[in-house]
Structures are given as C-alpha cells and as structure tokens.
C-alpha positions, 0 to 999 in steps of 0.5 A, a space after each residue: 075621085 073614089 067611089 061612093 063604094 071605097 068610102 067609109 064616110 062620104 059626109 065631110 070630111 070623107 074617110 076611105 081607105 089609102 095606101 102610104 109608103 106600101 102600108 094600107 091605112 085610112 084618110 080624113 080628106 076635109 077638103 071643101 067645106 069652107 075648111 081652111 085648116 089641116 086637109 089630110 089626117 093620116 091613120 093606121 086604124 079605121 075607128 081612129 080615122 072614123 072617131 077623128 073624122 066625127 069628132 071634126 065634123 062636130 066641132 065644125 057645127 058647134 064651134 064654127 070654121 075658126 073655132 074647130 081649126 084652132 082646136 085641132 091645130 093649135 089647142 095642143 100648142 096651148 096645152 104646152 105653153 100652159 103647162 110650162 106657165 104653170 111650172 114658171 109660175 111656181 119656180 119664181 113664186 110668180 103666182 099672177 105672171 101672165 103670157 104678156 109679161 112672158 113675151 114682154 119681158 123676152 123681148 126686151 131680153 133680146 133687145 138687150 142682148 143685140 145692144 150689147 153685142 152692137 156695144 161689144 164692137 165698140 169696146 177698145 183693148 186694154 191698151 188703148 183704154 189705158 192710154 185714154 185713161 192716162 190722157 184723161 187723168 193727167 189732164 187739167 183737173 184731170 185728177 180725183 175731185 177736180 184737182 191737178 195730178 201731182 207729177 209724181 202721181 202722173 209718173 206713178 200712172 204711166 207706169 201703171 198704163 205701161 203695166 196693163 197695156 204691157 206686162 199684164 199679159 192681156 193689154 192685147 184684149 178688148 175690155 170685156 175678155 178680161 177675166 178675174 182670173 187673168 188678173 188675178 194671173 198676172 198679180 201672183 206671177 208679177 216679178 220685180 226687175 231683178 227677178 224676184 216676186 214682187 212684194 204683197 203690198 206691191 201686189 196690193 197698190 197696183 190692184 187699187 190702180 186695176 180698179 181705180 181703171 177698170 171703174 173708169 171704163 164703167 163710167 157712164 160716158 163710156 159704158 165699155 164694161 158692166 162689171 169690174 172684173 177686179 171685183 172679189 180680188 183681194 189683196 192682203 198685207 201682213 201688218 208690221 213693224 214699222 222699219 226705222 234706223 236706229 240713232 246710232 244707223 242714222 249717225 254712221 250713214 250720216 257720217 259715211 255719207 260726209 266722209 264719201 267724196 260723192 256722197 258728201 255733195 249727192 247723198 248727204 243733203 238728201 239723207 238730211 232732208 229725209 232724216 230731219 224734214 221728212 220729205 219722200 225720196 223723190 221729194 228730196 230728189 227734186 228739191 233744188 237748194 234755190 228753193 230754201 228761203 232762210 226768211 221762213 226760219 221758225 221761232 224754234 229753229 226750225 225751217 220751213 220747207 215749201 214742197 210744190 205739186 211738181 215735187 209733191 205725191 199729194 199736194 203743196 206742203 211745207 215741211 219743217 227742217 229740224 235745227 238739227 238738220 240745218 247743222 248737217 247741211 252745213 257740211 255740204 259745200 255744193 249748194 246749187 242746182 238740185 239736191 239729187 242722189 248718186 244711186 252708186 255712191 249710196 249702194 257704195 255708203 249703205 255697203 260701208 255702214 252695214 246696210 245694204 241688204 237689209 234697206 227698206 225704201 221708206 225707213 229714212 221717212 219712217 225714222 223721223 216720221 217715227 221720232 218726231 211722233 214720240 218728241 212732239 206729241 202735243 202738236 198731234 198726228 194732224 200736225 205730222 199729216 201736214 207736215 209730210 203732206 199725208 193723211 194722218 190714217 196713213 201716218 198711224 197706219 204705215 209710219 208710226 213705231 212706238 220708241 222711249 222718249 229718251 231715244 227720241 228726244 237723243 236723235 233730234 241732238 245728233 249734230 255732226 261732231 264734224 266741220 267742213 273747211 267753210 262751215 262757221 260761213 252762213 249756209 244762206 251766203 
C-alpha cells in the first residue's frame, strides 16, 4: 500500500504515480467501492489520470454503480453500433430499422446458412440424380401430366442421363458445384461420333432436357437446388428452309431402293411409310406388316395406319397411307416380321441417286408433311397434327415449306411404273 504522500488522489478512485514497461505514468486504482467495472485506467499524463479519476467519481454519485460502469466500459461500443445504424438505415432507405430487426434478421441469416450447409451434405452427384430422374420419369405415369412415356421418349432420356452422368464433364459433381459456365462449356465443345460439332438445334434439344433435369432437382421433394444454373443460357437456330425431296428425288430413291436386292425388302417399305404415311424413322422402323388392318381402308383409298406409344415419340395415333403409297408397297414381296431399315443398303441407295451427303434425317417426313399441306389444305394443319401425332405449332414450325400446287398435286400420282412377279395378288393375302 502506498503512502498517503505518493497519492495525487486519495478519494475513490485513488491516482498515484506508477511505473509500466520502464515508462513513468499515473493509475486510477477504483478497487473498493462497490465498483465492479474496469479497476485499472493506464495514463502517460497526470491531468488525464486526474480528469478520469474525477470524472468517474462523478458518475458514481450521479448515476449509480451500474450506470458509471456502463458509461465507461460500454458507452463507446453504443456510439459505434449507432453509428453504423445510421449508415444502414440511409443506404436501404430503412428509415424505422431498429437494432431488434438487425439482430432478428442476422439470426435468421445464420439459420439459414447452417441449414444449407447440413442440405449441401445430402446433395447427390450429377450422376446419381440423373439415374433417379430417369427411374422416376420412365415410371407409370412418370411422364409430363400423369401420363406414360412413350418408348421412344424414354430411349431419348437415357441418352440424355448418359450425357450428364458421362460426356458433360461434370456427372462426377454434386448438384450444387455445377455452374453456368460448366454447361455452357460442355454445349459449345459437345461433338457428334464422328467428330464433327454438333448441330445448334442439337445444342438446343439437350439443353431444354438440362433444364427440364436441373427443374427436377428444385422440385420441392427434393430441394437439392435453389436455382437452375441453365438459367441465362441460350440456345438459338437460325430458321430455314424446310429440306424436302423433290418428286423427281422421291421417284429415283424409290426406284433404286425396288432395284437394290436389299433395299427392295429393308428400304423400300420404310421409304414408303415415311414418303406417303408420314410416320418418323423410328416409327417406320417398328411398324410390324402384322399390324396393317386392310379393314381400316378410307372412302378415298387411303389406309389408316395405327401408330401405338410403344412405336410413337408422342403418343397412339393413326396415320393415313395415301393410295399411292399402297401401289409401291405392292412391290415388296417380304411382308412379315417388322418393316425395318438396312443402314448399309440405304448408304449404298442414297450413294446410287446422288444423295449421300446432302441428306438431311427428317426430309422423307418434311416431304409429305410439306405436299400434303399444299394438296389438302381444307382439311387444315390440325388435321396433319393428328395425323403425324404432332402439334400443329411444330408442323407450321419445322415441317412446312411452301410448293405450287401443281408439284404437289404430281407427287401423290407418283405411282411405280413397275411390277413385281406377284403384285396383280392382293397385298392384304
């Protein structure tokens, strides 16, 4: 204990001179008191010592032991949090927000972000998603609507699941580390199996299937994402002419196909199906001769051809085999089993007429969707809709070209100048 004679101050809180770190100074010592707050107030100059020591002494007996302890030790801290009030306020325009709405709106910030990161640990990769999403759609009543995929849809899914879980790049990361950027990546660099880019409207279609699966995983049942991270990505085709054949096109690869032994059984009646019942490749493919019901023969000659989902991209439909079409299946002496297509003897047919490399895949659908539009406008693009089990904004869209009437009026005549050994038998025998 110091003497009275080394005190400036002997009244609480005392000051005397003192010693820190080889430097001379002077201490407010407010031990005793009652005083709970800070003890020891460190000064280099005496009148600072002196002033602070008064100063607390003061508020001690104005405002009680609380009130002085708050003062000194925490009345700075307020200024600050004040201070920085004020600043939120005007750079929000939050002119009423209070420190309770601060405080209120931080912890449930912070909630928030420990539930998304217990969430991040239950995100699957790309792959496994992918293969959840292809179980889950191929499902009874799986598909958009409650309805049943189509086999030609579901075939188109798993090739897309085989994209994402294996050429994207990124099947190997969880939902959330796939970026814009990442897919936007794959879409530029994507190349078909023979190397060559692939085409913009391919580009397109698999982004639509991106975010058709990224939506899926938003879904509220699964929650694995917040945002698609295909949003923003664009995807744009150049509209064009719709590629047809021309009617002397149609007649040459008709005529190479009867005239190719292969052809004539593996070719021909797909071409025909295609050229004159509009039905897609696959479609035709598919379509077993069994399946033809001459009972379903229309006023006009026409056959009507049933198109199930198993066979169908969409859905059951009937399409019409123009009389014409009947003429040149009548020159096909296989008629069982399915109708098929030789890949090798159809390469070795388009070679024959002149069109290899300037074959476009829809062009046979293109063609009568095209001629049939011109001869049979009364019966409107509904009707074709129905007929090609399409919609008919897609048929205005991407299978329409515009031809005089005259042309195609001449490409429903194009009957085979031709006979096979047995074609004056019935073809329903």
């Amino acid at each position: 204990m110091l003497k009275p004679s080394k005190l400036l101050r002997s009244s609480w809180p005392k000051v005397r001179p003192e010693k820190k770190n080889g430097s001379l100074g002077y201490l407010v010592d407010a031990r005793g008191n009652g005083w709970t707050g800070k003890t020891r107030f460190f000064f280099q100059k005496k009148d600072e010592a002196l002033r602070k020591a008064k100063e607390l002494a003061n508020d001690y007996r104005e405002l009680g032991e609380k009130g002085a302890k708050f003062k000194h030790e925490n009345f700075s801290l307020l200024l600050s949090l004040n201070f920085q009030l004020q600043q939120t306020r005007e750079k929000f325009n939050l002119t009423n927000l209070t420190f309770e709405q601060v405080f209120a709106g931080f912890h449930s910030f912070r909630e928030n972000q420990l539930k998304e990161m217990q969430d991040s640990n239950n995100v699957p990769r790309v792959s496994e998603a992918a293969k959840q999403w292809f179980q889950d759609k191929t499902a009874q009543f799986g598909g958009k609507g409650g309805k049943t995929l189509a086999l030609e849809s579901q075939r188109e899914l798993k090739q897309i699941v085989k994209i994402l879980t294996k050429e994207s790049g990124f099947g190997w990361q969880s939902l959330n580390q796939v970026t814009m950027d990442r897919i936007e990546h794959y879409l530029k660099s994507a190349k078909r199996p023979d190397g060559k880019p692939t085409t913009m409207r391919t580009r397109k279609n698999r982004l639509v299937k991106f975010k058709q699966f990224f939506n899926w995983c938003m879904h509220p049942k699964r929650k694995w994402l917040k945002t698609n991270p295909c949003n923003g990505i664009e995807a744009y085709v150049e509209s064009h002419e719709v590629e047809i054949l021309s009617n002397n096109e149609v007649e040459r690869l008709l005529l190479a196909a009867f005239n190719d032994k292969t052809g004539r059984h593996r070719v021909l009646p797909w071409l025909v199906f295609g050229l004159f019942a509009g039905l897609r490749p696959k479609e035709a493919e598919r379509f077993s001769w069994s399946e033809i019901d001459w009972s379903l023969v229309l006023e006009d000659g026409a056959l009507q051809v049933r198109i199930d989902t198993k066979k169908s991209k969409t859905r059951t439909h009937y399409a019409e085999l123009h009389p014409a079409g009947i003429e040149w299946l009548k020159l096909c002496t296989q008629r069982s089993g399915q109708i098929g297509l030789s890949t090798r003897a159809f390469r070795r047919i388009r070679k024959k007429v002149g069109l290899y490399d300037s074959w476009k895949v829809d062009c046979v659908r293109h063609t009568y969707a095209s001629n049939w539009l011109e001869t049979y406008k009364s019966r409107g693009v509904n009707t074709l809709a129905e007929l090609m089990g399409n919609s008919p904004e897609v048929i205005r869209r991407y299978y329409q070209r515009a031809l005089p009437a005259g042309v195609a009026n001449q490409y429903w005549k194009m009957k085979p100048s031709i006979q096979s050994h047995d074609s004056t038998q019935s073809i329903a025998a």
